[in-house]
N, C-alpha and C positions, 0 to 999 in steps of 0.2 A: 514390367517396363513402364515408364512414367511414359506418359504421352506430353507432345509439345501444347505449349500455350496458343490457343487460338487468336491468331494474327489480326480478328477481327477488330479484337478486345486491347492487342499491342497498340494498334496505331488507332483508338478510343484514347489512350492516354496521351493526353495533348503534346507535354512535353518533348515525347518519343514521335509523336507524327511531327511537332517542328523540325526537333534536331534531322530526323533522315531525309525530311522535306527539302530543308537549307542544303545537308551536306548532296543528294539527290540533285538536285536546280546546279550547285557550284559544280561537279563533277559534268553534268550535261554543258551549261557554260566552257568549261576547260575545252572540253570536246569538239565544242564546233567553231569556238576561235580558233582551234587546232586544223581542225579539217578548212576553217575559210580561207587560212592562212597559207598552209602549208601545202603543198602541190608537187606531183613526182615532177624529180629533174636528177639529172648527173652527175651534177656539183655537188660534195658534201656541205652540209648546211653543223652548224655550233648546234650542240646538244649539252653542252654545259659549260658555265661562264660562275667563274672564283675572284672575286675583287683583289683578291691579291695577286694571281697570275694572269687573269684573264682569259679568252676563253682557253682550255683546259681537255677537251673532248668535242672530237666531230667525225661524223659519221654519216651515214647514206638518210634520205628524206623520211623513211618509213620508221625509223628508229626515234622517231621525235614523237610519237603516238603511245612509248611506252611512259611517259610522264603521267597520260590523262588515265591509261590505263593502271597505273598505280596505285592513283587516285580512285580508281573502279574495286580494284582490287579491296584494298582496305575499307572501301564503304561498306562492299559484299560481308566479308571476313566477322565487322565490327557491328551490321546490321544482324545476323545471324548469330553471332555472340551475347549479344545483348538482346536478344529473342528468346535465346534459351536459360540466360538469366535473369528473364524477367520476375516470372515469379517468385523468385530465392530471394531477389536482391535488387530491387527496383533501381535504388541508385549507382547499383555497377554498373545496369543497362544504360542509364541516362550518360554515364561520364564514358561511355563507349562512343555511346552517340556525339556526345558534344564533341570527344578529341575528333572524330571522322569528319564533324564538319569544320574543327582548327585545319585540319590536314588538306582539308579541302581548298578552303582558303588559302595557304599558301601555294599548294598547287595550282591555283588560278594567275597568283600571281606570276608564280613561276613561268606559267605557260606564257603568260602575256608577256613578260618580259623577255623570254626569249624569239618570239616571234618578233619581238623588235628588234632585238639584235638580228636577226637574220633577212630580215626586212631592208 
Protein backbone atom coordinates (compact mmCIF):
# COMPACT_ATOMS: atom_id res chain seq x y z
CA UNK A 1 0.00 0.00 0.00
CA UNK A 2 1.41 3.49 -1.19
CA UNK A 3 1.50 5.74 1.64
CA UNK A 4 0.18 9.59 1.28
CA UNK A 5 2.43 12.35 0.36
CA UNK A 6 3.61 14.36 3.36
CA UNK A 7 1.36 17.37 3.69
CA UNK A 8 4.36 19.16 4.95
CA UNK A 9 6.11 18.95 1.66
CA UNK A 10 2.34 19.71 -0.26
CA UNK A 11 1.99 23.16 1.03
CA UNK A 12 6.21 23.73 0.50
CA UNK A 13 5.10 23.92 -2.97
CA UNK A 14 4.21 27.50 -3.25
CA UNK A 15 1.77 27.20 -5.95
CA UNK A 16 -0.50 24.79 -3.94
CA UNK A 17 -0.20 26.73 -0.51
CA UNK A 18 -1.46 29.98 -2.65
CA UNK A 19 -4.19 28.42 -4.57
CA UNK A 20 -5.92 26.55 -1.00
CA UNK A 21 -4.63 29.79 0.74
CA UNK A 22 -7.02 32.07 -1.67
CA UNK A 23 -9.63 29.40 -2.12
CA UNK A 24 -9.32 28.88 2.12
CA UNK A 25 -9.60 33.13 2.96
CA UNK A 26 -12.79 33.38 -0.02
CA UNK A 27 -14.65 30.31 1.60
CA UNK A 28 -14.04 31.89 5.38
CA UNK A 29 -15.06 35.36 3.75
CA UNK A 30 -18.45 33.76 2.16
CA UNK A 31 -19.01 32.55 5.76
CA UNK A 32 -19.04 35.31 7.81
CA UNK A 33 -20.71 37.74 5.48
CA UNK A 34 -23.26 34.95 5.73
CA UNK A 35 -23.33 34.50 9.43
CA UNK A 36 -23.14 38.76 9.70
CA UNK A 37 -25.88 39.03 7.59
CA UNK A 38 -28.11 36.51 7.94
CA UNK A 39 -30.02 36.05 11.30
CA UNK A 40 -32.97 33.50 12.50
CA UNK A 41 -36.40 34.97 11.77
CA UNK A 42 -39.85 33.49 10.35
CA UNK A 43 -40.22 35.14 7.27
CA UNK A 44 -38.66 33.24 4.44
CA UNK A 45 -35.89 35.03 3.04
CA UNK A 46 -34.74 34.42 -1.37
CA UNK A 47 -32.30 31.65 -1.66
CA UNK A 48 -32.00 31.98 -5.37
CA UNK A 49 -32.52 34.88 -7.85
CA UNK A 50 -32.43 33.96 -12.09
CA UNK A 51 -32.22 37.25 -14.22
CA UNK A 52 -34.67 36.06 -16.21
CA UNK A 53 -37.46 35.04 -13.62
CA UNK A 54 -36.29 36.59 -10.66
CA UNK A 55 -36.10 35.45 -7.61
CA UNK A 56 -37.00 31.65 -8.29
CA UNK A 57 -36.59 29.76 -4.70
CA UNK A 58 -37.25 30.75 -0.90
CA UNK A 59 -37.10 29.12 1.79
CA UNK A 60 -36.52 29.24 5.90
CA UNK A 61 -33.10 31.58 7.17
CA UNK A 62 -30.91 28.39 8.00
CA UNK A 63 -31.07 27.05 4.27
CA UNK A 64 -28.96 30.17 3.03
CA UNK A 65 -25.75 28.66 4.92
CA UNK A 66 -25.86 25.80 2.41
CA UNK A 67 -24.29 28.16 -0.42
CA UNK A 68 -21.01 28.74 1.80
CA UNK A 69 -21.08 25.26 2.67
CA UNK A 70 -20.85 24.27 -0.81
CA UNK A 71 -18.34 26.13 -1.22
CA UNK A 72 -16.63 24.07 2.12
CA UNK A 73 -17.55 21.13 0.53
CA UNK A 74 -15.64 21.41 -2.78
CA UNK A 75 -12.57 22.98 -1.33
CA UNK A 76 -12.49 19.70 1.12
CA UNK A 77 -13.18 17.26 -1.87
CA UNK A 78 -10.61 19.27 -4.27
CA UNK A 79 -7.96 19.89 -1.56
CA UNK A 80 -7.74 16.11 -0.80
CA UNK A 81 -7.91 15.18 -4.37
CA UNK A 82 -5.19 17.04 -5.38
CA UNK A 83 -3.16 15.76 -2.24
CA UNK A 84 -3.34 12.52 -3.43
CA UNK A 85 -2.35 13.45 -6.84
CA UNK A 86 0.24 15.25 -6.00
CA UNK A 87 2.99 13.09 -6.56
CA UNK A 88 1.65 11.36 -9.97
CA UNK A 89 0.71 14.55 -11.46
CA UNK A 90 1.57 17.84 -10.02
CA UNK A 91 -0.47 19.78 -12.50
CA UNK A 92 -3.71 17.96 -11.94
CA UNK A 93 -3.27 19.01 -8.26
CA UNK A 94 -2.56 22.56 -9.21
CA UNK A 95 -5.83 22.90 -11.76
CA UNK A 96 -7.82 21.33 -8.82
CA UNK A 97 -6.65 23.94 -6.69
CA UNK A 98 -7.10 26.92 -8.92
CA UNK A 99 -10.90 25.55 -10.25
CA UNK A 100 -11.69 25.52 -5.95
CA UNK A 101 -10.67 28.89 -5.68
CA UNK A 102 -12.61 29.98 -9.44
CA UNK A 103 -15.54 28.34 -7.35
CA UNK A 104 -14.78 30.24 -4.51
CA UNK A 105 -14.91 33.35 -6.06
CA UNK A 106 -18.22 33.00 -7.47
CA UNK A 107 -19.46 31.80 -4.40
CA UNK A 108 -18.48 34.92 -2.59
CA UNK A 109 -20.24 36.70 -4.99
CA UNK A 110 -23.05 34.80 -5.02
CA UNK A 111 -23.41 35.06 -1.28
CA UNK A 112 -22.91 38.90 -1.30
CA UNK A 113 -25.39 39.35 -3.70
CA UNK A 114 -27.84 37.72 -2.34
CA UNK A 115 -27.66 38.95 0.96
CA UNK A 116 -28.42 42.06 -0.74
CA UNK A 117 -31.28 41.16 -2.24
CA UNK A 118 -32.60 40.06 1.02
CA UNK A 119 -31.33 42.95 2.71
Amino acid sequence: MQSLYPLKLYFKYRASFGLMGAAALLNLASWVWALWHIRPHSEPIFLHYNILFGVDYIGEWWRFFGLPAVGLAILLINFFTGWVLFPKDKFSSLLLNAISAICQVFLLITTVLLVSLNS
